[in-house]
DRENNUGU-917944 format. One line per 8 residues: number of its first residue (from 0); their letters; for each residue x, y, z of C-alpha. Coordinates in nm, 4 decimals, decimal comma, m for minus. Example, Ala and Ser with C-alpha at 12.3 -4.5 7.8 and 13.67 -1.06 7.14 Angstrom:
0) as) 1,2300 m0,4500 0,7800; 1,3670 m0,1060 0,7140
***
This chain:
0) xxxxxxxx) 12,9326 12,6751 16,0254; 13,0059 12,7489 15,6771; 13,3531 12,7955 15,5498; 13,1815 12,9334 15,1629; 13,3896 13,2716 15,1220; 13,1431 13,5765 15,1450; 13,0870 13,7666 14,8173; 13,2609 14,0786 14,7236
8) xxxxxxxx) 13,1016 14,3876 14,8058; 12,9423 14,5616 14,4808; 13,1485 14,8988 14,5542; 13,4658 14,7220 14,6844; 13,7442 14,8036 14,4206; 13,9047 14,5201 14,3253; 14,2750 14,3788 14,5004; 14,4760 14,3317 14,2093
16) xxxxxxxx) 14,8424 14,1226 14,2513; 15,1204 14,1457 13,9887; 15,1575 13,7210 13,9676; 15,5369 13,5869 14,0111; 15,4528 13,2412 14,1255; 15,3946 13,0453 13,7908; 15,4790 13,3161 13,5384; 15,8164 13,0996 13,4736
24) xxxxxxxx) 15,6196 12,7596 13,5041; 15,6260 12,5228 13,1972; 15,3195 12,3597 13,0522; 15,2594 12,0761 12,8361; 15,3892 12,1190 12,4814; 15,1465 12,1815 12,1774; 14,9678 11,8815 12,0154; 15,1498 12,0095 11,6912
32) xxxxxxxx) 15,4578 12,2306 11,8291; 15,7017 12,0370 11,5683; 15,4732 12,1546 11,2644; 15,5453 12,5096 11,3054; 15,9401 12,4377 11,4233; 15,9755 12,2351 11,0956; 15,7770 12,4914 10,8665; 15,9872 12,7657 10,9738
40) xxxxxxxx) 16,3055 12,5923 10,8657; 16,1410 12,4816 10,5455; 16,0782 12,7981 10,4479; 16,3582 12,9699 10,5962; 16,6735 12,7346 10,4656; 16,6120 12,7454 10,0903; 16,6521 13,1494 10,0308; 16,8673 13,1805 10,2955
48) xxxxxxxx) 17,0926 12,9290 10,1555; 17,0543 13,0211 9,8187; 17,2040 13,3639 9,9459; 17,5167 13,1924 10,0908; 17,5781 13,0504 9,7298; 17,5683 13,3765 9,6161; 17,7496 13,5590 9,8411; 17,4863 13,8147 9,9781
56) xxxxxxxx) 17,3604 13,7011 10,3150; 17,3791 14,0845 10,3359; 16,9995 14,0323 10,1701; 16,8737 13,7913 10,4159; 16,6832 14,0227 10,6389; 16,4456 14,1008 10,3343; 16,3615 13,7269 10,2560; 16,3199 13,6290 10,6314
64) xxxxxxxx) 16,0517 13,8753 10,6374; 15,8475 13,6583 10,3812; 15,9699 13,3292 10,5356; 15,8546 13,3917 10,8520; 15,5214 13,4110 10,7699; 15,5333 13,0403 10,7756; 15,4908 13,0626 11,1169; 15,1539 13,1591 11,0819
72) xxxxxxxx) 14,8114 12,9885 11,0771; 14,8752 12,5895 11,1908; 14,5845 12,5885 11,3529; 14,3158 12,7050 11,0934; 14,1367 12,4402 10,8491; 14,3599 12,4533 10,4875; 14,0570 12,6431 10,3226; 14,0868 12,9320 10,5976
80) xxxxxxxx) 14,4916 12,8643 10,6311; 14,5431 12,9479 10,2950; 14,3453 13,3041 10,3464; 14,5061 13,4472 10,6545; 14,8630 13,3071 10,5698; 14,7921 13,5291 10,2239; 14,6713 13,8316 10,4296; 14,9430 13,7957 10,6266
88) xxxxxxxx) 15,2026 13,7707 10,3776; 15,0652 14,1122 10,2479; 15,0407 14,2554 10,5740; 15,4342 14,1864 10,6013; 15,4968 14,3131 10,3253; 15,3295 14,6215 10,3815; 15,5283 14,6805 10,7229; 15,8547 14,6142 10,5515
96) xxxxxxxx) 15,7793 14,8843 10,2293; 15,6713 15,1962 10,4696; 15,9769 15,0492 10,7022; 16,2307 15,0736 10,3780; 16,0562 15,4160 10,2358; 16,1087 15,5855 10,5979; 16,4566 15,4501 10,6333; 16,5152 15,5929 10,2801
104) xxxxxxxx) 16,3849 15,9524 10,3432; 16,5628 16,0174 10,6760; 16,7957 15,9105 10,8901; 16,6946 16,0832 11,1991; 16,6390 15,8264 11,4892; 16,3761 16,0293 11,6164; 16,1198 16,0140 11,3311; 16,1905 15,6740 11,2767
112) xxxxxxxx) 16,1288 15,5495 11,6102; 15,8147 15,7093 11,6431; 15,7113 15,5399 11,2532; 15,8422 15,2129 11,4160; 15,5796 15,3281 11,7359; 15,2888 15,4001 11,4841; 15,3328 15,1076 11,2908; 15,3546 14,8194 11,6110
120) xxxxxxxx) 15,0494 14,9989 11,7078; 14,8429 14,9620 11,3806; 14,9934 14,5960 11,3523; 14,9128 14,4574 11,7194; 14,5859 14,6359 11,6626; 14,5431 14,4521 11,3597; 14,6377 14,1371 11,3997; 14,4125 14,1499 11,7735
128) xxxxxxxx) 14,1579 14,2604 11,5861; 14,1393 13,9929 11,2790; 14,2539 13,7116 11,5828; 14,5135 13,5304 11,3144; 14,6536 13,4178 11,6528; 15,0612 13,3370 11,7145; 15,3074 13,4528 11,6764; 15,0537 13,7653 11,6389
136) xxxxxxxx) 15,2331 14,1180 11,6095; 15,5775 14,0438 11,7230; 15,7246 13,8788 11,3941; 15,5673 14,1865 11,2056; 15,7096 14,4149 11,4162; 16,0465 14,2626 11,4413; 16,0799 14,3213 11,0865; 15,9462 14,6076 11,0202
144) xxxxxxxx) 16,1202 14,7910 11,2897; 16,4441 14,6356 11,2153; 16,4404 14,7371 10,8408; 16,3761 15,1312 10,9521; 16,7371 15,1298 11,0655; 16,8917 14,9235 10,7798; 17,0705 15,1745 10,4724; 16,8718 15,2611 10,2473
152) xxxxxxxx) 16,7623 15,4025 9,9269; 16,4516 15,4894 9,7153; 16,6371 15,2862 9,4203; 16,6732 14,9601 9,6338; 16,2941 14,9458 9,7730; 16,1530 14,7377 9,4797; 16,3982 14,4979 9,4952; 16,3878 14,4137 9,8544
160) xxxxxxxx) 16,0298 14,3740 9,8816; 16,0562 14,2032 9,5542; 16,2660 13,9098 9,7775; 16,0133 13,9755 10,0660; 15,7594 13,8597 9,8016; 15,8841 13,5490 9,6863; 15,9967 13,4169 10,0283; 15,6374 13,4777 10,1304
168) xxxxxxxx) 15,4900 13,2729 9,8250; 15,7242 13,0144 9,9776; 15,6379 13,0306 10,2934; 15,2665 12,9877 10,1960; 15,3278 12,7124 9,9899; 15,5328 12,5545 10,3217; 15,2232 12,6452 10,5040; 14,9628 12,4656 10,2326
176) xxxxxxxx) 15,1561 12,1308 10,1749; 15,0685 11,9164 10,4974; 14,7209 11,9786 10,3324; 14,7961 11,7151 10,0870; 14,8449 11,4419 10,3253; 14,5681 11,5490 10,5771; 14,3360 11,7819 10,4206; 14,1025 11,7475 10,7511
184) xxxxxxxx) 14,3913 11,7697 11,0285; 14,3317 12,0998 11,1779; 13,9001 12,0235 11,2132; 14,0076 11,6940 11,3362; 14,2742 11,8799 11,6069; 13,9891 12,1043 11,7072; 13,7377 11,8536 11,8010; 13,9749 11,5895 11,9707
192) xxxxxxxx) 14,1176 11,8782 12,2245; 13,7279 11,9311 12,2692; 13,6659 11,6301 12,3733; 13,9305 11,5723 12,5918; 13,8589 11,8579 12,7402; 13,4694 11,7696 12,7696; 13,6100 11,4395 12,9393; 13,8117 11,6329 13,2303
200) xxxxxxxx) 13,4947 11,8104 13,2809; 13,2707 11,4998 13,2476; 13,4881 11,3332 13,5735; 13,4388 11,6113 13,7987; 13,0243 11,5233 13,7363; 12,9516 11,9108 13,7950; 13,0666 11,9591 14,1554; 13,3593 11,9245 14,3414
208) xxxxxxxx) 13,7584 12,1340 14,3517; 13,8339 12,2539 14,0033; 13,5108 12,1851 13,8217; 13,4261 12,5510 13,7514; 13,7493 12,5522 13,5674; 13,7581 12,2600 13,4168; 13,3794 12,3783 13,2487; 13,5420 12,6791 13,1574
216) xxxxxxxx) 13,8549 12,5028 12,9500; 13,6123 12,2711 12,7998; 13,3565 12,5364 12,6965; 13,6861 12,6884 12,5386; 13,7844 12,4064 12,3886; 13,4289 12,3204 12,2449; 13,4048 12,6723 12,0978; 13,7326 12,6417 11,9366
224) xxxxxxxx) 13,6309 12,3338 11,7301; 13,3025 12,5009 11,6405; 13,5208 12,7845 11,4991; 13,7448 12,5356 11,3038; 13,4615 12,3977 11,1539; 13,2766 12,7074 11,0467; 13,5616 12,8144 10,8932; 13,6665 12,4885 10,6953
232) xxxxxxxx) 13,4395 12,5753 10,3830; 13,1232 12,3861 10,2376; 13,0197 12,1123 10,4248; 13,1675 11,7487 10,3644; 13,0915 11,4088 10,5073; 13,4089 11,4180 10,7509; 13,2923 11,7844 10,9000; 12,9329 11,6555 10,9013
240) xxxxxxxx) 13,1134 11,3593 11,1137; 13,3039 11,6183 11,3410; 13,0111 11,8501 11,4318; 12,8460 11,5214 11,5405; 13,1226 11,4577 11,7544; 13,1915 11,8342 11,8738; 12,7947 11,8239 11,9883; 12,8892 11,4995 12,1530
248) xxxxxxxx) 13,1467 11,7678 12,3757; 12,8439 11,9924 12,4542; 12,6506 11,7490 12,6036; 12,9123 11,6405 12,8276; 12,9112 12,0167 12,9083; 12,5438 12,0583 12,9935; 12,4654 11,7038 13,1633; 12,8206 11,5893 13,2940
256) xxxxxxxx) 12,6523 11,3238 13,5177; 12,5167 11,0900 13,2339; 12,8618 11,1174 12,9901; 13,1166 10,8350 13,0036; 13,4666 11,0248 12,9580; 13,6270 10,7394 12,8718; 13,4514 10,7306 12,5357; 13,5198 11,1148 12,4631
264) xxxxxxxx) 13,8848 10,9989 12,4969; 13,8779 10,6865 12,3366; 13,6948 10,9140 12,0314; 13,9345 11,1836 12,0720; 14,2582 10,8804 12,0182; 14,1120 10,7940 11,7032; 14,0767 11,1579 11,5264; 14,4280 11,2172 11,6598
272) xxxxxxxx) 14,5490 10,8930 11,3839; 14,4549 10,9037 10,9976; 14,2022 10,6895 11,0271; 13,8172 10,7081 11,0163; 13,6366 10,9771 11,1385; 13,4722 10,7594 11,5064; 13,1001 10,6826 11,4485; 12,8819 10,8511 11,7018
280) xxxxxxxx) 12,5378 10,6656 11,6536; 12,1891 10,8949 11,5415; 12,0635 11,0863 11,7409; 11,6781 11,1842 11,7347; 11,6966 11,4993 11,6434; 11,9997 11,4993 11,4066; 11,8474 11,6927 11,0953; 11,7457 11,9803 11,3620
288) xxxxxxxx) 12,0759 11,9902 11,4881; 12,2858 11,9749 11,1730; 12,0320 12,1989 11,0080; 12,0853 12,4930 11,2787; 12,4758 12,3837 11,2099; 12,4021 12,5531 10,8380; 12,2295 12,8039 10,9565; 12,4859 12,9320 11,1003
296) xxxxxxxx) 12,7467 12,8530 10,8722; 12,5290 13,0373 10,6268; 12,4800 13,3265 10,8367; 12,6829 13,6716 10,8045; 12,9633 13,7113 10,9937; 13,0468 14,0309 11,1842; 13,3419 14,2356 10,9823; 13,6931 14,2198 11,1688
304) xxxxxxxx) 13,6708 14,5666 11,1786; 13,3719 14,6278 11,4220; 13,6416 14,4839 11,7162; 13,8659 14,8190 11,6726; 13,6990 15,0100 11,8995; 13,7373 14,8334 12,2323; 14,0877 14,7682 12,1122; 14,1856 15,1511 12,1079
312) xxxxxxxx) 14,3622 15,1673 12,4967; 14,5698 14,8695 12,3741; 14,6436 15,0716 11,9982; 14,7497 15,3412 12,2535; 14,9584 15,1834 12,5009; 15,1295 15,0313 12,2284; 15,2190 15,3380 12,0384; 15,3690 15,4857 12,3499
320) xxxxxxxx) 15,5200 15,2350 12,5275; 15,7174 15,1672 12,2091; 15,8252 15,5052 12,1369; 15,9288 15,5905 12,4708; 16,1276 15,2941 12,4546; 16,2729 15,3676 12,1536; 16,3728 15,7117 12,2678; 16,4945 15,5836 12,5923
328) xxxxxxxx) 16,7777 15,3674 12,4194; 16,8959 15,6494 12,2131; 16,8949 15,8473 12,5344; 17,1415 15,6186 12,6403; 17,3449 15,5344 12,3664; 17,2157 15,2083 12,2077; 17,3010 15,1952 11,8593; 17,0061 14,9693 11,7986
336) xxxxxxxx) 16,6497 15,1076 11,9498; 16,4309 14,8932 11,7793; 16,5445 14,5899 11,9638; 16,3963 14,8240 12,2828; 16,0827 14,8875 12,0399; 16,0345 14,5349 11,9766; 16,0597 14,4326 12,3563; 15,8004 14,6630 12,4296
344) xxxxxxxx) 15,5851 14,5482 12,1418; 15,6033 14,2077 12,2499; 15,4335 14,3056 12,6466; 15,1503 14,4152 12,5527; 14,8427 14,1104 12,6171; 14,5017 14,1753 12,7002; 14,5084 14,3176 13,0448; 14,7771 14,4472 13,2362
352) xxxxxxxx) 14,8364 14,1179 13,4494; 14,8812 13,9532 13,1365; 15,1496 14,2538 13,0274; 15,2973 14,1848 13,3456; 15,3864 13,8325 13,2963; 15,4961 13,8514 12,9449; 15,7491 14,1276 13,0528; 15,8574 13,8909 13,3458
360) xxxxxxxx) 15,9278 13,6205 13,0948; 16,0455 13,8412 12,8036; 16,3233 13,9572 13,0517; 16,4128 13,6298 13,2037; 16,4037 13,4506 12,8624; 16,6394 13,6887 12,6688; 16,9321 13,6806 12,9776; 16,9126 13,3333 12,9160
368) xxxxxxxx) 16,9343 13,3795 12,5623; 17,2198 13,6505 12,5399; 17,3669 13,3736 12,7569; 17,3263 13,1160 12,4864; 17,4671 13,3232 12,2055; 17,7794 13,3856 12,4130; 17,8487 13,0229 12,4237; 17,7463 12,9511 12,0331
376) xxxxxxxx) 17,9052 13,2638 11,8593; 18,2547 13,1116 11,8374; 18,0821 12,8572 11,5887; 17,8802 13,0586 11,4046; 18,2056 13,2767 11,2865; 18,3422 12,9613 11,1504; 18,2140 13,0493 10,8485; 17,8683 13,2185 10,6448
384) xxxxxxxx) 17,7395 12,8306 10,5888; 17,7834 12,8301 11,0145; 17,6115 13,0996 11,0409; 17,3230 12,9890 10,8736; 17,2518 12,6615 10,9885; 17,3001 12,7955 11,3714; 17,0129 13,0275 11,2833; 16,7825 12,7532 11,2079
392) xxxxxxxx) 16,8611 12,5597 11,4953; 16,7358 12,8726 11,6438; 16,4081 12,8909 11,4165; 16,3597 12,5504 11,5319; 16,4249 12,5597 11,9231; 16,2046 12,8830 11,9548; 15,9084 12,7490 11,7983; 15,9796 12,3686 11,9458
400) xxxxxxxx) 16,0063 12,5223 12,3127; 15,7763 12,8584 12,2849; 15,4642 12,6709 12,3548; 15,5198 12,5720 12,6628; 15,6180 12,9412 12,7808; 15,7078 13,2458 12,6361; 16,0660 13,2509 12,7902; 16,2060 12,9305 12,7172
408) xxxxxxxx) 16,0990 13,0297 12,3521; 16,2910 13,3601 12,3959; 16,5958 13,1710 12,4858; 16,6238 13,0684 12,1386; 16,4935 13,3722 11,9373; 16,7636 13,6254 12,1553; 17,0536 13,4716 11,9559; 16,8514 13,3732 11,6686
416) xxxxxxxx) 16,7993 13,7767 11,6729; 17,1233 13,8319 11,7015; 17,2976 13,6206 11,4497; 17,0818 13,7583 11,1974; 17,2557 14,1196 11,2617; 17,5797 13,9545 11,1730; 17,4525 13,8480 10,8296; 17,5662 14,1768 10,6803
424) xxxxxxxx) 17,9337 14,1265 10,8540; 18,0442 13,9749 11,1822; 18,0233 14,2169 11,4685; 18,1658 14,2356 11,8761; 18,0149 13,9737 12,0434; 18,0592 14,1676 12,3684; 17,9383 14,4868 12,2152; 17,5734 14,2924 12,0964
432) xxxxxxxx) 17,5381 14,1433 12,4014; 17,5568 14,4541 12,6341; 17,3248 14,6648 12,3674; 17,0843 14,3670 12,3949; 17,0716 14,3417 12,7544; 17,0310 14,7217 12,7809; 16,7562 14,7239 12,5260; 16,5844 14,4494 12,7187
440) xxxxxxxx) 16,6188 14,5610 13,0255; 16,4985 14,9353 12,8680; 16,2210 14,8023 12,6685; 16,0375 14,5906 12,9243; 16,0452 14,8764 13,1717; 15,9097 15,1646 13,0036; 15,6461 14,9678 12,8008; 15,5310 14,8391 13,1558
448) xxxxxxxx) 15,5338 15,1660 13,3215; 15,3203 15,2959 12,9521; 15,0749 15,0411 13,0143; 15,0147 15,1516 13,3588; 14,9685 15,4826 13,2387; 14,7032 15,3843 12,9447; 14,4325 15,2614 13,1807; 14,1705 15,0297 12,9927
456) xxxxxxxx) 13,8592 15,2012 13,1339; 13,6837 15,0427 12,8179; 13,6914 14,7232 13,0129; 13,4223 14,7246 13,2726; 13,1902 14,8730 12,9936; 13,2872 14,5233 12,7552; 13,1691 14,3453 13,0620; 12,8051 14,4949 13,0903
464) xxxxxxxx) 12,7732 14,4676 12,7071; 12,8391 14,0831 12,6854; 12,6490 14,0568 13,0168; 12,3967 14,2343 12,8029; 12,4085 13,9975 12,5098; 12,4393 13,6652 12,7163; 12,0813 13,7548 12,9118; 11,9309 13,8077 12,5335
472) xxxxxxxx) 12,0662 13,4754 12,4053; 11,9416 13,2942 12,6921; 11,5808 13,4942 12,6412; 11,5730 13,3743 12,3193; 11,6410 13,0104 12,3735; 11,4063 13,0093 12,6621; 11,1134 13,1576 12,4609; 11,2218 12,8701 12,1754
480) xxxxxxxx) 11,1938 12,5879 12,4717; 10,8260 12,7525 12,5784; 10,7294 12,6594 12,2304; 10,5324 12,3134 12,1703; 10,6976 12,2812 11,7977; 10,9960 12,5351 11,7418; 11,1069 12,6186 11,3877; 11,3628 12,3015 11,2591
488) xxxxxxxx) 11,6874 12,4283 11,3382; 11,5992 12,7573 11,5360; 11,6631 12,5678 11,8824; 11,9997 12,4333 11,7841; 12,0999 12,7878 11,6367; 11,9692 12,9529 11,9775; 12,2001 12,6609 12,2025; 12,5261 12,7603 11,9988
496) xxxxxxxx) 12,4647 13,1293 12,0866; 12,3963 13,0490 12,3906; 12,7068 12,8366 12,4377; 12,9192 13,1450 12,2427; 12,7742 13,3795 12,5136; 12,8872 13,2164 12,7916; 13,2726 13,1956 12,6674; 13,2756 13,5133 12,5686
504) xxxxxxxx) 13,1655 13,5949 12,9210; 13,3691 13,3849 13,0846; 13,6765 13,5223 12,8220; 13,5858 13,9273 12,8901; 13,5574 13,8907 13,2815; 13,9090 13,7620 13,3024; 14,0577 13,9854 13,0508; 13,8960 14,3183 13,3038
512) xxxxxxxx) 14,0133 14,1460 13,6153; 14,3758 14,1869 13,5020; 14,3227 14,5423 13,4286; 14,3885 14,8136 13,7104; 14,2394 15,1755 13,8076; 13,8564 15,0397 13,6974; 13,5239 14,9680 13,8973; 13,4668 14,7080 14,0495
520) xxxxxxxx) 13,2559 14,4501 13,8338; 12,9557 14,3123 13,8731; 13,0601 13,9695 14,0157; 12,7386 13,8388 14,1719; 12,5677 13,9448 13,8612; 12,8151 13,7414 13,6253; 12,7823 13,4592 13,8817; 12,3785 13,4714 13,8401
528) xxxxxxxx) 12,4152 13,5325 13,4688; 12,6757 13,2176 13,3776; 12,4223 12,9985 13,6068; 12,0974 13,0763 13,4736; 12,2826 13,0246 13,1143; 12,4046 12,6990 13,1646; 12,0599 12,5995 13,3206; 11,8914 12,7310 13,0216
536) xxxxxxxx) 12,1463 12,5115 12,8040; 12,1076 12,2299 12,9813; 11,7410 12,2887 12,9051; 11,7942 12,2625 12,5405; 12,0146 11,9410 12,5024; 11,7239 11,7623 12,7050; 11,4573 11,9111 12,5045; 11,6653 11,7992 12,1933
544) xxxxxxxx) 11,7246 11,4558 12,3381; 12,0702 11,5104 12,3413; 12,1480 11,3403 12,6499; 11,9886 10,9699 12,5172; 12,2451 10,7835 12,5627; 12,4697 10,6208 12,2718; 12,5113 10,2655 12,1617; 12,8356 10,1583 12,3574
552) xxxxxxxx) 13,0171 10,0083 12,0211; 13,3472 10,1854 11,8650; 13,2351 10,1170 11,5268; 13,3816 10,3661 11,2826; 13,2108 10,5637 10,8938; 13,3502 10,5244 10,6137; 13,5301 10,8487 10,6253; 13,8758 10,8875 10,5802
560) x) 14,0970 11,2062 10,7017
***
């Protein structure tokens, strides 16, 4: 008798769980989680101490916004690092001037919490939209909301975002040096995590517990590198080098069965050192494959802007989860309702699931951390040069312990937070720590309860759309395999669509199965459609003779990092 669960029902609504087991659960640290910890100190110690000297740590608000955009960008290749860390230092200081001009023109809480609502909408928004990835919105908003409740007057403006300005050239420069030392580090990043991944997907052999997600992360993983790559500028011998290797990863994907894993790794070892980029052998069709590499690289690629519109229900929840926040904590008193802004900021994720958790570990993460500053705030009032250096042993923990999960990063940024209010003057410990729990506790609930309100209905519709475009892509490589002598290149062009298809798939399903009050979706039909795609890939890396296998040796180019 079988024991294979029966299939959903196409009209069943879905049963949706709010997760607890796992939401606290700690993973595996970041390959690089002590780049970002050190940049942010970098960039953070020389104004701030500078400020000390001078006696006006009063200031440092304005040139943390710029420093923090260090934190920014570690993943990206240098040549598209040094664009998006630029963007986002403009994007910064953007928030901070309509921040400082509001806070100038009125002091009414009301107005300015709903211009701290509008502007974490237009930032999480943005920064979903143009994916510059983590920290995301939350450092933006931070600021910016902070700054509408700091004094201030039209005269002043220019000169605080004059300080926001040259902490950001700072932090960019931070953000550009590693580049000296290993201008390829990021590509080379990218394609080892691919094929690691490719080898935990290459043991399962295509069948067994786990293997569908094991596929999944490696198809992930594989479509990361390609990203890096196509985004590292012209090409060079060392990419040329990588994509061979990254196309080694997709043919561990498509025929799992004939890949050793132990050679992935062993490859993946050496790009993780500074030395050679690992030789991968020819393969027969290497000019096709590289050429439909170009092609692509050549190609135009859709403007950031035509991904606002399915990001609208998440522009609105945002906006009013924030300002009902906001208004909540001056209902009750608070004498800070941006810190309630912020925490509801910082929830929103692409489904609600995903809101769910964050708010989970947002709330455990900041007791924890309100717990913390109790303990340290007798040494930071030492002194101002105390007070400094305790708030980059915060910088540091936050981004040393944030990547393996949200809260035990929190624990850190809580009294990092709240040290940085006591720049201006030392305040009641007791009377920060009761305002932040309140705001906390405030913030996480009403954006929650706003993003149950702001249903997603958009969702479902995403999913028939890239159903939509994964059945063309796979049409189109099929009709290329029916043909006795395709165009050079075409074939490999029409396998990386394919490939892109099928994570994007894969990536909108899960994103509408967190969401509530929607249709059901088509499962059986996404089943059907990721099987008849990777069948059709498959089809490609044989008829490109992809699959021959490669000389056994470990011999390396002539290519150095």
């Amino acid at each position: 008798m079988s024991r294979t669960p029966p299939a959903p029902h196409a009209d069943a609504p879905p049963v949706r769980r709010l997760p607890l087991a796992g939401v606290l659960r700690l993973g595996r640290p970041s390959d690089i989680w002590f780049k970002p910890a050190l940049s942010v100190v970098v960039a953070v110690a020389p104004p701030n101490l500078l400020l000390l000297v001078l006696g006006r740590l009063d200031l440092a608000m304005y040139t943390m916004a710029g420093s923090l955009c260090a934190l920014y960008a570690h993943n990206r290749p240098y040549v598209a690092r040094a664009r998006v860390l630029a963007w986002v230092v403009l994007g910064m200081i953007g928030g901070l001037a309509v921040a400082l001009l509001a806070a100038a023109l009125t002091s009414d809480a009301v107005v300015l919490v709903a211009v701290g609502a509008v502007l974490a909408a237009v930032q999480k928004v943005l920064c979903d939209a143009t994916r510059v990835g983590p920290p995301g919105n939350v450092v933006l908003t931070f600021i910016s909301s902070a700054a509408l409740f700091a004094p201030q007057t039209l005269g002043q403006i220019p000169a605080h975002l004059a300080l926001a300005a040259v902490a950001g050239v700072w932090a960019w420069l931070v953000g550009m040096a590693p580049g000296l030392l290993r201008p390829h580090g990021p590509e080379r990043r990218a394609t080892a995590h691919a094929l690691t991944a490719a080898a935990g997907y290459a043991v399962t052999r295509g069948a067994g517990a786990g293997h569908a997600k094991a596929r999944t992360a490696a198809a992930a993983a594989v479509q990361a590198a390609w990203q890096s790559l196509l985004s590292a500028g012209a090409p060079t011998a060392t990419r040329r080098s990588l994509e061979r290797l990254v196309v080694r990863a997709e043919v561990a994907l498509a025929a799992p069965s004939d890949t050793d894993p132990e050679r992935l790794r062993a490859w993946a070892r050496d790009l993780r050192g500074t030395g050679p980029v690992p030789r991968t052998g020819q393969l027969p069709t290497e000019s096709d494959e590289l050429l439909g590499v170009d092609e692509e690289f050549a190609a135009p690629v859709r403007p950031w802007w035509s991904r606002l519109g399915p990001l609208a229900p998440l522009a609105v929840r945002t906006a009013l989860g924030c300002a009902l926040a906001g208004y909540a904590s001056l209902a009750l008193g608070v004498g800070r309702p941006y810190w309630a802004l912020v925490t509801a900021a910082s929830l929103y994720q692409a489904n609600l699931t995903l809101t769910w958790s964050r708010g989970v570990q947002r709330v455990v993460g900041n007791l924890l951390g309100v717990l913390l500053f109790a303990a340290v705030v007798p040494l930071a009032h030492l002194g101002p040069a105390a007070l400094v250096l305790c708030c980059l042993a915060f910088n540091f923990g936050a981004e040393a312990l944030i990547s393996r999960n949200y809260w035990l990063g929190s624990v850190c940024v809580t009294p990092m937070a709240l040290l940085i209010t006591e720049f201006a003057g030392y305040q009641r410990p007791g009377l920060l720590i009761a305002e932040r729990m309140v705001d906390t506790a405030v913030g996480a609930l009403v954006g929650f309860v706003a993003a149950v309100a702001v249903t997603n209905r958009r969702a479902g519709d995403r999913v028939e759309q890239t159903l939509t475009d994964l059945e063309r892509s796979r049409e189109r490589a099929a009709r290329l395999l029916a043909e006795p002598h395709p165009a050079p290149g075409s074939l490999e062009t029409a396998r990386r669509g394919l490939a892109t298809a099928l994570v994007d798939l894969r990536a909108t399903v899960e994103a509408a199965s967190g969401e509530w009050w929607q249709r059901a979706l088509p499962h059986e039909r996404v089943v059907l459609a990721e099987q008849s795609g990777h069948r059709t890939l498959a089809a490609t890396v044989r008829r490109q003779g992809l699959h021959l296998d490669l000389p056994t040796d470990q011999a390396t180019e002539d290519v150095r990092p």
